[in-house]
VOPAGU-2260 file (C-alpha; in pm, 1 decimal, decimal comma):
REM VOPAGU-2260
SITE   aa  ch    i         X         Y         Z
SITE  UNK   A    0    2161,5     589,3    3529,1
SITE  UNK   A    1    1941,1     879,4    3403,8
SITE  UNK   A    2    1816,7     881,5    3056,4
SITE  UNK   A    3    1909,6    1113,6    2753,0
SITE  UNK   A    4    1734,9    1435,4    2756,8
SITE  UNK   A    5    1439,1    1548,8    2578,9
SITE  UNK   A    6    1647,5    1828,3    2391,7
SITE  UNK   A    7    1872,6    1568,2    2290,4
SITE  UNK   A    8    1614,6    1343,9    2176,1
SITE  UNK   A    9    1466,8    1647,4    1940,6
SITE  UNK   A   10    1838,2    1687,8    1797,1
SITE  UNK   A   11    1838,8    1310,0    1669,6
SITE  UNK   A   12    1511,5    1385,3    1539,8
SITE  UNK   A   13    1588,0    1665,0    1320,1
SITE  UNK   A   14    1878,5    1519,4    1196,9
SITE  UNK   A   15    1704,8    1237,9    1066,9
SITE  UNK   A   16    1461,4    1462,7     901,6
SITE  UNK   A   17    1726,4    1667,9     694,9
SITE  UNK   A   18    1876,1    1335,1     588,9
SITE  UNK   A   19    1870,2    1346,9     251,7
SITE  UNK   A   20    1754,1     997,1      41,9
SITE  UNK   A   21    1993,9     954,2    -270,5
SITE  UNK   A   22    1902,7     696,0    -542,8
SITE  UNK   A   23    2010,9     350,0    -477,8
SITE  UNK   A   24    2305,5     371,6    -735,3
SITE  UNK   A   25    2339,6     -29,8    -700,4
SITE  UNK   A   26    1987,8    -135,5    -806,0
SITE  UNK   A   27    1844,8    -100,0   -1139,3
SITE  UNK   A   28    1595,1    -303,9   -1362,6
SITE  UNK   A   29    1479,7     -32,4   -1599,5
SITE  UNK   A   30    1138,8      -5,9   -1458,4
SITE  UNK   A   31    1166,0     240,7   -1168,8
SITE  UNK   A   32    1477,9     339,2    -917,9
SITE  UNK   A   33    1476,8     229,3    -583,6
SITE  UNK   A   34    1595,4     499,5    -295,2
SITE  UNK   A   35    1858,2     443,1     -46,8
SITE  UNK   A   36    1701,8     524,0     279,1
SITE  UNK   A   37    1313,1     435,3     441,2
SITE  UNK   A   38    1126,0     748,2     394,0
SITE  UNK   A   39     938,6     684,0     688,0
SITE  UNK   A   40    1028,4     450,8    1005,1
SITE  UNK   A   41     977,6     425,1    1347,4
SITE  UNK   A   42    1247,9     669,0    1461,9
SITE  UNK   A   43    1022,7     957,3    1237,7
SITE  UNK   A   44     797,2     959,4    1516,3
SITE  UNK   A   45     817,5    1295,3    1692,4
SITE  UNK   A   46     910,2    1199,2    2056,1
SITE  UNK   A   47     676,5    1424,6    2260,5
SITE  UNK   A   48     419,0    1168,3    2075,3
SITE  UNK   A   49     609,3     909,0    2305,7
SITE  UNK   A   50     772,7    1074,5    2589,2
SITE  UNK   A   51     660,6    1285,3    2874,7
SITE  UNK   A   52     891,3    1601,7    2807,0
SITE  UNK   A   53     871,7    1700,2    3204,4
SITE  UNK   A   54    1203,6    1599,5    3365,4
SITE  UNK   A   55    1015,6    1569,9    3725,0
SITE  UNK   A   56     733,6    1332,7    3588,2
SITE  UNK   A   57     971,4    1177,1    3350,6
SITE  UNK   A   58    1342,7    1137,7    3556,6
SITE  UNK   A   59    1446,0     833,6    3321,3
SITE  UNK   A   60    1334,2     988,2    2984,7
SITE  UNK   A   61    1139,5     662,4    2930,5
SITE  UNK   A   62     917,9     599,5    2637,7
SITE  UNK   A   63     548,6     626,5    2759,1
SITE  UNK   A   64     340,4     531,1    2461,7
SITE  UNK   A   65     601,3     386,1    2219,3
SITE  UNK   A   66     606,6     324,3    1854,8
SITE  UNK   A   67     698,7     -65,3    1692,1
SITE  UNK   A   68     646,0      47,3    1311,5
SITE  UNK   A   69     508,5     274,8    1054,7
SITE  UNK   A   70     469,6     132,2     747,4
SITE  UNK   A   71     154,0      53,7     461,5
SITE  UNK   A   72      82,2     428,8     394,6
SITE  UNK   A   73    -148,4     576,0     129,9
SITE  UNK   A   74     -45,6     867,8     -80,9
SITE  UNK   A   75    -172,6    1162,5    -205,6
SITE  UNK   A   76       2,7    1552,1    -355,7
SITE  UNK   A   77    -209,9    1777,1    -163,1
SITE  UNK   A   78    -143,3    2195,3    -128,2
SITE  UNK   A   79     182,1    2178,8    -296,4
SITE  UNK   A   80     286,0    1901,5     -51,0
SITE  UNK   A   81     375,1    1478,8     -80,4
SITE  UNK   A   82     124,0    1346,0     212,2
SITE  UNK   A   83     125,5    1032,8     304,0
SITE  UNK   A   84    -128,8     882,4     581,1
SITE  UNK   A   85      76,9     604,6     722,6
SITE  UNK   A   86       2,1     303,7     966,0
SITE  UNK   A   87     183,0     379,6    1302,7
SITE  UNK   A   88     153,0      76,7    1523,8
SITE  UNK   A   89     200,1     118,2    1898,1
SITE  UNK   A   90     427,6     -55,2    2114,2
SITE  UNK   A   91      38,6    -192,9    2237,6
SITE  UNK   A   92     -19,8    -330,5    1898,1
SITE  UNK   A   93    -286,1    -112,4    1806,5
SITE  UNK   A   94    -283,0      78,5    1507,2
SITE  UNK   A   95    -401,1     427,2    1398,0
SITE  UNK   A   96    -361,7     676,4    1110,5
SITE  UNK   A   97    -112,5     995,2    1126,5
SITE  UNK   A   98      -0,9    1237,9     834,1
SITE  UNK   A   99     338,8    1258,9     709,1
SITE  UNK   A  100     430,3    1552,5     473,4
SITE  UNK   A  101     708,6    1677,5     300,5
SITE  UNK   A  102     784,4    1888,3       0,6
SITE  UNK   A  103     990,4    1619,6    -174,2
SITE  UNK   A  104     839,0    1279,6    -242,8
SITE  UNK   A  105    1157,6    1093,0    -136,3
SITE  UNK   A  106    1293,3    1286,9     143,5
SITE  UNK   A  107    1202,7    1485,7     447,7
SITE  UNK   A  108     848,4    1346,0     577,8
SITE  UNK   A  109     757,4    1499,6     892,6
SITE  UNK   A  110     454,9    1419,6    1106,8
SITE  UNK   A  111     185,7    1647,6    1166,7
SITE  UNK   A  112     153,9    1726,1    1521,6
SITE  UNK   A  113    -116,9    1515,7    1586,9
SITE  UNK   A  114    -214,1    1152,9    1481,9
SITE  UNK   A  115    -587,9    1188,9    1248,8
SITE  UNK   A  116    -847,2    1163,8    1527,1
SITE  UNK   A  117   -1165,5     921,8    1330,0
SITE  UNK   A  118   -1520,1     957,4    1382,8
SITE  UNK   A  119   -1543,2     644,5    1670,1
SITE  UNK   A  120   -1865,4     467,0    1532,1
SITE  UNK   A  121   -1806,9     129,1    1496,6
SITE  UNK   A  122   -1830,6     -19,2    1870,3
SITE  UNK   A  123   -1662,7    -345,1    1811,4
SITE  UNK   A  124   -1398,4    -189,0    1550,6
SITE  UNK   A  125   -1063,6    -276,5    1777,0
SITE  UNK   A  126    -822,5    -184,3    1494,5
SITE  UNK   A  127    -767,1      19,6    1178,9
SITE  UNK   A  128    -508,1      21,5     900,6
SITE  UNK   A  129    -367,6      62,3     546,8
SITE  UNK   A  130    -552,4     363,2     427,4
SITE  UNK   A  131    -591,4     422,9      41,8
SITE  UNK   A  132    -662,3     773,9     -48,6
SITE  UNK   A  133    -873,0     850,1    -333,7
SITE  UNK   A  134    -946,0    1165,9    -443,2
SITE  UNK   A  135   -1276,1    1151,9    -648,1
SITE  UNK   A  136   -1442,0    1360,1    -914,3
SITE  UNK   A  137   -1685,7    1416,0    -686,5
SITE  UNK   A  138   -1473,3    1664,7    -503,7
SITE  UNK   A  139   -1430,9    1425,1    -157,5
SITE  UNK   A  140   -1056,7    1237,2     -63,9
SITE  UNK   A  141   -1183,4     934,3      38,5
SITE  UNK   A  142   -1015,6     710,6     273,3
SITE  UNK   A  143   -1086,8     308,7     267,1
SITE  UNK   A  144    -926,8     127,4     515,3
SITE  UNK   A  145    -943,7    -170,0     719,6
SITE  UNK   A  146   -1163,9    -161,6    1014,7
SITE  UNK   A  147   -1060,5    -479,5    1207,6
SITE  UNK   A  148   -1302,6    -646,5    1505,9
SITE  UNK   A  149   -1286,4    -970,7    1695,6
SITE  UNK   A  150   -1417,7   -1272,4    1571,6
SITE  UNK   A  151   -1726,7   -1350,0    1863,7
SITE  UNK   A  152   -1814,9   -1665,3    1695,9
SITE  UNK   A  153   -1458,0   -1788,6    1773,3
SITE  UNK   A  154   -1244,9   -1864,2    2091,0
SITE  UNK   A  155    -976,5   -1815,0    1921,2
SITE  UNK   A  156    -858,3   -1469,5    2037,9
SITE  UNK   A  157    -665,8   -1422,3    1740,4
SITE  UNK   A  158    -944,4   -1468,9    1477,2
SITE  UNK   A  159   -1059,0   -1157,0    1360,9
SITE  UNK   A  160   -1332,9   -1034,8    1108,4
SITE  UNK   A  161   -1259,8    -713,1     874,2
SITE  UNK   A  162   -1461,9    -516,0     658,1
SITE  UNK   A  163   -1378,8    -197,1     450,1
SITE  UNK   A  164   -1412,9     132,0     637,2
SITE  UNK   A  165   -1493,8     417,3     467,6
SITE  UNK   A  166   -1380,3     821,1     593,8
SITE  UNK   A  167   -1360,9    1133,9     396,7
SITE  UNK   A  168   -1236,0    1433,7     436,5
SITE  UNK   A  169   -1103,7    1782,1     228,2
SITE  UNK   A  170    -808,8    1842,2     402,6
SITE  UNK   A  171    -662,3    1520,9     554,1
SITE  UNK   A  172    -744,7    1708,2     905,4
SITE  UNK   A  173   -1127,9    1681,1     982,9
SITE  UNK   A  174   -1298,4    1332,6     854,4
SITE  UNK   A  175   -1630,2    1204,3     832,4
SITE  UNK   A  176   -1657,1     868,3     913,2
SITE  UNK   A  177   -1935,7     709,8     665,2
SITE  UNK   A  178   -2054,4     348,5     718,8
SITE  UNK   A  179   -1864,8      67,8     652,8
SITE  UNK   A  180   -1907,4     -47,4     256,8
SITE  UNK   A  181   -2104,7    -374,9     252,6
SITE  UNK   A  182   -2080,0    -688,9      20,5
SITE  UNK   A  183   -2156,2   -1048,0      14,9
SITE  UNK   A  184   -1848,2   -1136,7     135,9
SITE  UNK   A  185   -1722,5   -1213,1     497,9
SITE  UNK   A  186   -1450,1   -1088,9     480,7
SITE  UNK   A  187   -1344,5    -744,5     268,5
SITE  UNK   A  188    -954,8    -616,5     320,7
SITE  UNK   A  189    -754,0    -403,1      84,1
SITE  UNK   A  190   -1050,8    -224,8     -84,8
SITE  UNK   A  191    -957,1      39,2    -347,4
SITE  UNK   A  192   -1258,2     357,3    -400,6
SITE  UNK   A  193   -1198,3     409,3    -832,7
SITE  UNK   A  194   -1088,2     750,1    -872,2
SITE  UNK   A  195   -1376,0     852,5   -1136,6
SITE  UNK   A  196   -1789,2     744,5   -1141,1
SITE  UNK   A  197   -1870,0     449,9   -1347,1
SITE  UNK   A  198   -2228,2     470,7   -1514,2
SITE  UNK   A  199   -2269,7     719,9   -1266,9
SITE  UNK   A  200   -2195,0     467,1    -945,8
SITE  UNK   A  201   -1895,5     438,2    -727,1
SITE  UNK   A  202   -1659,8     171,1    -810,6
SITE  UNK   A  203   -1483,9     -42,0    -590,7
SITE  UNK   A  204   -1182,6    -267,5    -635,2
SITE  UNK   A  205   -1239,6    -558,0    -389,2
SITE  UNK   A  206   -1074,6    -882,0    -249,0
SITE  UNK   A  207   -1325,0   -1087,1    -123,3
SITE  UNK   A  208   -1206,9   -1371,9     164,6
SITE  UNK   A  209   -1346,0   -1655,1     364,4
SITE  UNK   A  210   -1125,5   -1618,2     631,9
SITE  UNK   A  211    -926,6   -1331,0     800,6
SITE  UNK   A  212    -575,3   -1486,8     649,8
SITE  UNK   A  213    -697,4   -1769,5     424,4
SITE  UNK   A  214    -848,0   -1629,9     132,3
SITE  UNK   A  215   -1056,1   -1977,9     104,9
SITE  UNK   A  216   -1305,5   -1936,1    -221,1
SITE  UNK   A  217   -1211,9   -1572,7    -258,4
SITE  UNK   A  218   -1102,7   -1568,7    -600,2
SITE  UNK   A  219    -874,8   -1268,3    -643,0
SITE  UNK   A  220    -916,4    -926,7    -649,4
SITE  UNK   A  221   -1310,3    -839,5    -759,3
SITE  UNK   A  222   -1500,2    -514,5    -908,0
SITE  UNK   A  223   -1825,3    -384,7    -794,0
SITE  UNK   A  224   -2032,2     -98,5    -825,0
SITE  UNK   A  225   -2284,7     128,7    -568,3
SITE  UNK   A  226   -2511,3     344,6    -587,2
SITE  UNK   A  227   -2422,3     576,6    -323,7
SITE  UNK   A  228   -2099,4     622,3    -110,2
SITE  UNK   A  229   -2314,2     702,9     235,1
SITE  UNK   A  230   -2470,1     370,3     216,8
SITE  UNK   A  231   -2234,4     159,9       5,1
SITE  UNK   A  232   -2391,1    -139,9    -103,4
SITE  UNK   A  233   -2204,4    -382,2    -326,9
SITE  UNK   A  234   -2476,6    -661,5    -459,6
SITE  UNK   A  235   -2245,1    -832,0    -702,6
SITE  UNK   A  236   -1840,3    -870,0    -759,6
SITE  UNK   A  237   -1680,3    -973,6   -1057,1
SITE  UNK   A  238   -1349,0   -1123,5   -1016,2
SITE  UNK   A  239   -1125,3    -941,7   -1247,0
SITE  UNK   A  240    -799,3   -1074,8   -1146,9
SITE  UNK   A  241    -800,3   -1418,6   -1024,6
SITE  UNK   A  242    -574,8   -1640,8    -816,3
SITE  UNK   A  243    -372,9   -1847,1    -987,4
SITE  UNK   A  244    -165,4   -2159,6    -877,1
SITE  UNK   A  245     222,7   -2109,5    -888,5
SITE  UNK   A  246     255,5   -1762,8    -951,2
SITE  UNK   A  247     287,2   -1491,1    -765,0
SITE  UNK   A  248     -46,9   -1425,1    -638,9
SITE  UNK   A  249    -138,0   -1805,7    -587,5
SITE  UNK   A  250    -244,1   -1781,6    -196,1
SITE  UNK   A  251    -342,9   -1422,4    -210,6
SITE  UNK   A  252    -387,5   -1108,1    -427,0
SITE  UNK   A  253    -548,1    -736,2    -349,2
SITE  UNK   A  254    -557,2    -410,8    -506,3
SITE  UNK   A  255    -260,0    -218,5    -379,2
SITE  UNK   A  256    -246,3     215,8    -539,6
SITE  UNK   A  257    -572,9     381,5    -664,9
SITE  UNK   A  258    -521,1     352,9   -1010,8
SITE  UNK   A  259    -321,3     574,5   -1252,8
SITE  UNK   A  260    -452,6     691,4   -1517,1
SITE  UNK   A  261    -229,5     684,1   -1864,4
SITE  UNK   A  262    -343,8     695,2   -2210,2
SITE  UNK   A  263    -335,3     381,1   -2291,2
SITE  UNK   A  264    -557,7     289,5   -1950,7
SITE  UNK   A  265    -520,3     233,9   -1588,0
SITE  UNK   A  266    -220,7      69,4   -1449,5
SITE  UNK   A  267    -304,6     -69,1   -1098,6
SITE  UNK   A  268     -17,5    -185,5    -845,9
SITE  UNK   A  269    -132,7    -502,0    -656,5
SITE  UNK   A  270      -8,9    -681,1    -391,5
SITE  UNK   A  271      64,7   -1096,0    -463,1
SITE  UNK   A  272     108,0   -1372,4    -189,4
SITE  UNK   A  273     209,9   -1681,5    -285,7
SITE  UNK   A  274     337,8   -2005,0     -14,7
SITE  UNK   A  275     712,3   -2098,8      52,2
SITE  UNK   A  276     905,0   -2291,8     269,9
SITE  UNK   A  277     982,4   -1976,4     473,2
SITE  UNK   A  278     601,8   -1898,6     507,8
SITE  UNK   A  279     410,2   -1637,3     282,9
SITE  UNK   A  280     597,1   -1414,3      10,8
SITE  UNK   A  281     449,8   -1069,8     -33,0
SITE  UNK   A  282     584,6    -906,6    -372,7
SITE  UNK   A  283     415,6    -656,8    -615,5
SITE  UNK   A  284     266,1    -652,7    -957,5
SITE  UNK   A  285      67,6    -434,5   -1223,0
SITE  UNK   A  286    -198,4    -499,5   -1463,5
SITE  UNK   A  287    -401,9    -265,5   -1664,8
SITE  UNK   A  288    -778,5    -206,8   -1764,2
SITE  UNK   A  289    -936,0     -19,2   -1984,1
SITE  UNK   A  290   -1001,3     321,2   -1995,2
SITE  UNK   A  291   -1392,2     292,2   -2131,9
SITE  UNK   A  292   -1415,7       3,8   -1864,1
SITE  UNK   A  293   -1170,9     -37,4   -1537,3
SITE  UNK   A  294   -1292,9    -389,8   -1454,4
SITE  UNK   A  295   -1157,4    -517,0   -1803,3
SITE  UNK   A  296    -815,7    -632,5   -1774,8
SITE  UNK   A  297    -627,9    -549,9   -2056,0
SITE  UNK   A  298    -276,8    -625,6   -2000,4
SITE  UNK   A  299    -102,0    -874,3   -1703,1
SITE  UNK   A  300     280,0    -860,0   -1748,7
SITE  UNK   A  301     425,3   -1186,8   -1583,0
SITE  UNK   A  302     598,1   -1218,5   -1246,3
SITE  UNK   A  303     678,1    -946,7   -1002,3
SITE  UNK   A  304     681,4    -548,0   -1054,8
SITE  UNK   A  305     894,1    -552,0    -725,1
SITE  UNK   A  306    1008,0    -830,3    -387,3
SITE  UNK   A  307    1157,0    -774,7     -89,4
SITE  UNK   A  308    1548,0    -697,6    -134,8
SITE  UNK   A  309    1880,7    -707,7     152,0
SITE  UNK   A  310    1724,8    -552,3     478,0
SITE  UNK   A  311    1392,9    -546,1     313,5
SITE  UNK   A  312    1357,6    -885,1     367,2
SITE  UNK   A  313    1394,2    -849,6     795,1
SITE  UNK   A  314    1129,6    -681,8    1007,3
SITE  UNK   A  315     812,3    -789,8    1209,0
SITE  UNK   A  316     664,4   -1027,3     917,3
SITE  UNK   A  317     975,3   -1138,8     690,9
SITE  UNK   A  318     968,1   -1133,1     313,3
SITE  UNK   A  319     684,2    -927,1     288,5
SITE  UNK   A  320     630,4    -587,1      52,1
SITE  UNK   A  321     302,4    -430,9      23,9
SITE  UNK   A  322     140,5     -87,7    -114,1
SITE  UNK   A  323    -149,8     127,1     -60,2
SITE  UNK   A  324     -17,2     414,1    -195,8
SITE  UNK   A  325     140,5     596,6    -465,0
SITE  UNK   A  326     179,1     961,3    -589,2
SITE  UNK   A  327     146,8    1035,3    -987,9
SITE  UNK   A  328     251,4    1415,4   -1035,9
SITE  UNK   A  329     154,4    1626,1   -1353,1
SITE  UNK   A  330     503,1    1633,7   -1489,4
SITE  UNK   A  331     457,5    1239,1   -1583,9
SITE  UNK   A  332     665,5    1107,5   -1262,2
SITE  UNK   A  333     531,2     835,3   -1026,9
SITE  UNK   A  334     636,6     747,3    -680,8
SITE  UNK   A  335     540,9     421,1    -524,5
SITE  UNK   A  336     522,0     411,8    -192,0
SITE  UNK   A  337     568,6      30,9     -83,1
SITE  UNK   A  338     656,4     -84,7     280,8
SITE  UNK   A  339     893,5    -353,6     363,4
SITE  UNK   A  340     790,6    -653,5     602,7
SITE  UNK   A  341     527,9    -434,4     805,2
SITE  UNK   A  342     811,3    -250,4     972,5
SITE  UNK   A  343     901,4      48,7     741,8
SITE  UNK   A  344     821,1     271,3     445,2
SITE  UNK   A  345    1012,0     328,2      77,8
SITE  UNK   A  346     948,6     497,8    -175,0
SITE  UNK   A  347    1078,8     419,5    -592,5
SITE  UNK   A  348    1063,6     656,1    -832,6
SITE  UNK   A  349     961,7     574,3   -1224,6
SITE  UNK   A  350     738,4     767,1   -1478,7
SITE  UNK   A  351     454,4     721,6   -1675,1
SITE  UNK   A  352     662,6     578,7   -2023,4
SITE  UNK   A  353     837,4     348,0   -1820,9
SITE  UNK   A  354     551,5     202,7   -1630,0
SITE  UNK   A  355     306,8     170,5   -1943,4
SITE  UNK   A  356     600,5      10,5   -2126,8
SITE  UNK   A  357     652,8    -224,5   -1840,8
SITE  UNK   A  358     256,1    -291,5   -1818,0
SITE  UNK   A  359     190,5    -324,3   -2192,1
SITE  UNK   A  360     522,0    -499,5   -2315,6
SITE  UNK   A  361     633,5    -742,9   -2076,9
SITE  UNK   A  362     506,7   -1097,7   -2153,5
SITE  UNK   A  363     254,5   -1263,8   -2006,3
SITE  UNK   A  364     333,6   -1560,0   -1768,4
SITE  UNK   A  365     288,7   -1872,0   -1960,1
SITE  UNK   A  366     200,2   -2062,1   -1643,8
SITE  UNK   A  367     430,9   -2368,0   -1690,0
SITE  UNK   A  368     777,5   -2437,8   -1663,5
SITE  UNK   A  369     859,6   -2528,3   -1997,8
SITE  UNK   A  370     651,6   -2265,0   -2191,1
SITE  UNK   A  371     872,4   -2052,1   -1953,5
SITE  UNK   A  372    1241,3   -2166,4   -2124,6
SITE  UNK   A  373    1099,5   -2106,3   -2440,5
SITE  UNK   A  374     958,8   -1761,8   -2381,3
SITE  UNK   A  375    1310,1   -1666,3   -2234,6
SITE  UNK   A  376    1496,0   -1870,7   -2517,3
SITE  UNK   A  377    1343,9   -1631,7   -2774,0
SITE  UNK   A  378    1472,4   -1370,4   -2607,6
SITE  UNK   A  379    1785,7   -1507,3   -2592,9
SITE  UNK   A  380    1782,2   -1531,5   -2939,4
SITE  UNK   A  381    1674,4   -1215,0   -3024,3
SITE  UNK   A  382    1955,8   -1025,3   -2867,1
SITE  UNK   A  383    2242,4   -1256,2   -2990,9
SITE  UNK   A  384    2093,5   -1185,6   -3343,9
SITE  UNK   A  385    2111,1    -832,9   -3225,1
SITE  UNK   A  386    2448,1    -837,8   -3101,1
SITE  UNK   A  387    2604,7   -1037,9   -3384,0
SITE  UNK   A  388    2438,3    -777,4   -3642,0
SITE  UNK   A  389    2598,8    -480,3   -3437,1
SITE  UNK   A  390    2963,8    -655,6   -3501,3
């Protein structure tokens, strides 16, 4: 039975790039609005990336090089346009960078025609992924990503060691691949490049690990400063926001969005992992640091910013949402770009009020159970007092 045609294919694919992406009418928790439809998935690939368009090489329209997911995508407004540099994994498991742009943030991505080609210089780098895009006072976008190679010292063929790549570029077209940064730490994932110099150095957001999955005596997500970004050196880390035991960064925790800068000082969107019965739970979460100093933690509202909802919940790894990326525009509003169990991309929509109100008035977690009751019992009380005063 002969395949679909390649004209046909192209149809389904502009369709689903004029679909437009309403607000999720049924959601709302005063923080931010969630939108109805992935902004970027699999079927957003362009199919002459997978199939040979020739009908006499190609008589069964088959997929050549398929596509399993796109998903954990870093964020920037560049030229007038939302671009976002997204994961694409290959039906072969490997993973590689490609830019997606559109002139809304919610609606419309396309793919440029070609996936970003990076400077090959690491010889045993067998995988990349989740790019975060920093565009630095020093006039450079930078790109920090994880640059993934097999663990030699292992026979395990699925241990792996990763350390924090480091490209940059002007245009998101042309990169220059710079060495990898370097710390003390085996193991560096999830590395965030500060948006502005500190004393004069680049800062780094880092999460430190034993292990490839097991964050061992990693303690959380770190801070560290070097003197130069073409030889990045990182001689000491402070932890700045630990691990903690039953919360929701208990197992794991890493920088997630380059920071946003408010007034009242920079509200970063990190990624928590904490053990259930059904595995590991990926959710988000915010803090904020100060504005003098953005390894000071200034404010830590308890629980989640935002977990896996419905279909959210289903996809390669289950339960699972993560950022790298997230768009503040001039005119206040924010868009958080936040994939759903490595399979697919969303975006939600708040502003900068909301999010500082969120960071800087939601309680802290009290850590125990029964501190917990009485935290929400006050508020209990407070709004019957309310209501009964109203009438």
């Amino acid at each position: 039975m002969p395949g679909k045609s390649f004209s046909s294919l192209m149809d389904t694919y502009e369709r689903l790039i004029a679909r437009t992406n309403p607000v999720n009418e049924r959601f709302h928790n005063g923080i931010f609005e969630r939108y109805a439809c992935p902004v970027l998935t699999r079927e957003h690939i362009p199919p002459f990336w997978m199939y040979d368009a020739d009908p006499a090489a190609n008589p069964f329209m088959m997929q050549r090089l398929g596509v399993n997911a796109v998903f954990n995508s870093g964020a920037i407004f560049l030229n007038g346009k939302y671009c976002l540099v997204a994961r694409v994994e290959g039906a072969d498991r490997k993973s590689f960078f490609a830019v997606a742009e559109s002139t809304s943030p919610t609606e419309g991505f396309r793919f440029r025609d070609h996936p970003i080609v990076l400077p090959d210089t690491e010889p045993d780098e067998v995988n990349v992924y989740d790019m975060r895009l920093t565009q630095h006072e020093d006039g450079w976008i930078y790109g920090i990503f994880c640059s993934e190679c097999r663990d030699q010292s292992s026979g395990d063929l699925s241990a792996a060691v990763t350390g924090a790549g480091i490209a940059r570029t002007k245009d998101l077209t042309a990169w220059e691949r710079l060495p990898n940064l370097r710390t003390r730490s085996g193991q560096q994932r999830n590395a965030v490049l500060h948006p502005r110099f500190v004393g004069g150095r680049y800062a780094f957001y880092t999460r430190p690990m034993d292990g490839f999955i097991q964050a061992g005596s990693g303690g959380g997500i770190g801070f560290g400063l070097c003197d130069e970004i073409g030889n990045a050196v990182i001689k000491d880390e402070t932890i700045i926001r630990p691990r903690c035991y039953h919360t929701v960064s208990e197992s794991k925790n890493g920088e997630g969005t380059v920071p946003i800068l408010t007034d009242r000082g920079w509200i970063h969107i990190a990624h928590g992992v904490c053990s259930t019965a059904a595995r590991l739970r990926y959710v988000l979460y915010a803090f904020a640091t100060a504005l003098e100093d953005p390894s000071r933690v200034i404010a830590q509202p308890g629980g989640m910013l935002l977990g896996p909802l419905g279909r959210e919940r289903v996809g390669d790894v289950g339960n699972v949402v993560f950022t790298n990326g997230a768009i503040a525009c001039g005119d206040g509003r924010i868009f958080i770009y936040y994939a759903s169990s490595d399979t697919r991309l969303h975006v939600a929509g708040t502003d900068v009020k909301r999010l500082c109100d969120y960071v800087f008035n939601t309680p802290e977690d009290p850590l125990r159970s029964a501190d917990c009751v009485r935290q929400r019992i006050t508020l209990i009380d407070g709004n019957l007092r309310f209501l009964r005063s109203q009438g």
